[in-house]
C-alpha positions as CSV (number, residue, x, y, z in Angstrom):
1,X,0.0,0.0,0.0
2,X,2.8,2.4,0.3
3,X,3.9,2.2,-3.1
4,X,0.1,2.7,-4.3
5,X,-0.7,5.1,-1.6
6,X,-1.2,9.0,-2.5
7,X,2.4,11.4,-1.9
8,X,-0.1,13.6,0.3
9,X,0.8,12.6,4.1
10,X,-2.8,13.4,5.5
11,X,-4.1,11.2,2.6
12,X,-1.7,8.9,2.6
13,X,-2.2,7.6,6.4
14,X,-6.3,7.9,5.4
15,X,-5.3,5.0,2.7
16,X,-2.9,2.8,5.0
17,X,-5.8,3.0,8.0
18,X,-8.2,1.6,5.5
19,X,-6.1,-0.8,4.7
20,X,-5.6,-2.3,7.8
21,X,-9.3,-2.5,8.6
22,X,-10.3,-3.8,5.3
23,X,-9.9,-7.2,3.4
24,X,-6.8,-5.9,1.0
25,X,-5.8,-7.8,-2.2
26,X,-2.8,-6.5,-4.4
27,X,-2.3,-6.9,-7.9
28,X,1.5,-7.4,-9.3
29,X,2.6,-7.3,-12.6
30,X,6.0,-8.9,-12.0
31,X,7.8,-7.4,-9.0
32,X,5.7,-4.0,-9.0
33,X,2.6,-3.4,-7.1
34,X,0.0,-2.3,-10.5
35,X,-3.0,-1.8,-7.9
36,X,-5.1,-2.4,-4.4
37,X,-8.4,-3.2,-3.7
38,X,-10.1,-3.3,-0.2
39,X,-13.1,-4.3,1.0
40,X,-14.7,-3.5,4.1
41,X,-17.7,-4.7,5.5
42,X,-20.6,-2.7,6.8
43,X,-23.5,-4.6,8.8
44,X,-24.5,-7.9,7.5
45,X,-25.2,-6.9,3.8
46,X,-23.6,-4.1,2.4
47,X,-19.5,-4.4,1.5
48,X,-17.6,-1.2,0.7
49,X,-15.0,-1.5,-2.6
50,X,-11.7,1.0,-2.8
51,X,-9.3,0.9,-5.3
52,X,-5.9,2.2,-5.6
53,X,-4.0,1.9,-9.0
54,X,-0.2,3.1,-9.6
55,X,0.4,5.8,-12.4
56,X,1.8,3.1,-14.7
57,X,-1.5,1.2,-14.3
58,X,-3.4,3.5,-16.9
59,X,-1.9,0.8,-19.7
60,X,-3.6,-2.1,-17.7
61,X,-7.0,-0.4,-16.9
62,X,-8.4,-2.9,-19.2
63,X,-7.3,-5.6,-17.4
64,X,-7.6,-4.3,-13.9
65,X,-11.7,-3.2,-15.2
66,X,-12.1,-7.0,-15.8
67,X,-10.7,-8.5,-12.7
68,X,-12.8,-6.2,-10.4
69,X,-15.7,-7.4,-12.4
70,X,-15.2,-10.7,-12.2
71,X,-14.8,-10.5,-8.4
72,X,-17.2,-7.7,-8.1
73,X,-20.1,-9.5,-9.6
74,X,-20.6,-12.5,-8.2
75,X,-20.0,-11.1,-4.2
76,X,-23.2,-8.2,-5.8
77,X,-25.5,-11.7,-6.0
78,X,-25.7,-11.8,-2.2
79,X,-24.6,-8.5,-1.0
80,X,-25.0,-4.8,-1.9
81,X,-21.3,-3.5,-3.1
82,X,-21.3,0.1,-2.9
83,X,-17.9,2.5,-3.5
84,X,-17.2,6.1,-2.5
85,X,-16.1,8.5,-5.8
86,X,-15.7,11.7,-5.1
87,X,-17.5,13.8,-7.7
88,X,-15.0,16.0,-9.3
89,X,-13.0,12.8,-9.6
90,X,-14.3,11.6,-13.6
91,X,-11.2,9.3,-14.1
92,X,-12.7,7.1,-10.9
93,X,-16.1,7.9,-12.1
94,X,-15.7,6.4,-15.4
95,X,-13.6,3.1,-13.9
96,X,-16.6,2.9,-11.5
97,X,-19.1,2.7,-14.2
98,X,-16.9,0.2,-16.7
99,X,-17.0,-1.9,-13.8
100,X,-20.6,-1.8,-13.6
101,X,-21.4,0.5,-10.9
102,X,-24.1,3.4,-10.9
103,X,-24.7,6.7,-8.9
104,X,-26.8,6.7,-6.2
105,X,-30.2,9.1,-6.3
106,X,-29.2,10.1,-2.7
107,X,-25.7,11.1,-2.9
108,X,-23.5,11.7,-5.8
109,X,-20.3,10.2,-4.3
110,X,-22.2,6.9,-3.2
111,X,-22.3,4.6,-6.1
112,X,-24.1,1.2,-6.1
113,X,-23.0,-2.3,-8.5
114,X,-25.9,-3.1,-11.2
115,X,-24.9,-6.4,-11.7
């Protein structure tokens, strides 16, 4: 996580917290660290996704899009997978919904998986 975390400190402890309260799975390409996801459960049913990706990773979107949705989608058959996107942030937005996942009416930084 500290390779893939932001250079910000503030932000940067924000993503190591999470990722010591949250399931986290990295992805390597080789000896580098190409991305993170966690995922951290709230109550019973609902399972909150991050994602953090390395600059370089922008040439393995494709591949990284594909891997969250074939873990994504079948945990979305028996819970609710939700993930924070902060709305001025359009490159996350736009990962978010190739993955498959839609703003909520409610909030716009709250978006919901349509599997």
């Amino acid at each position: 996580m500290l390779d893939l975390a932001p250079a910000h400190a503030r932000v940067r402890r924000l993503w190591l917290g999470q990722s010591r309260h949250a399931e986290t799975v990295a992805i390597y390409r080789g000896d580098e660290a190409v991305a993170a996801m966690m995922f951290r459960r709230h109550g019973w049913r609902r399972t909150e996704v991050a994602m953090a990706a390395a600059p370089f990773a922008a040439g393995h979107m494709g591949r990284l899009i594909r891997m969250a949705q074939l873990t994504l989608l079948p945990l979305g058959q028996t819970r609710l997978i939700v993930a924070k996107v902060h709305p001025a942030n359009r490159a996350g937005q736009r990962m978010a919904s190739l993955v498959g996942f839609r703003p909520a009416k409610s909030r716009p930084d709250l978006w919901i998986l349509r599997s």
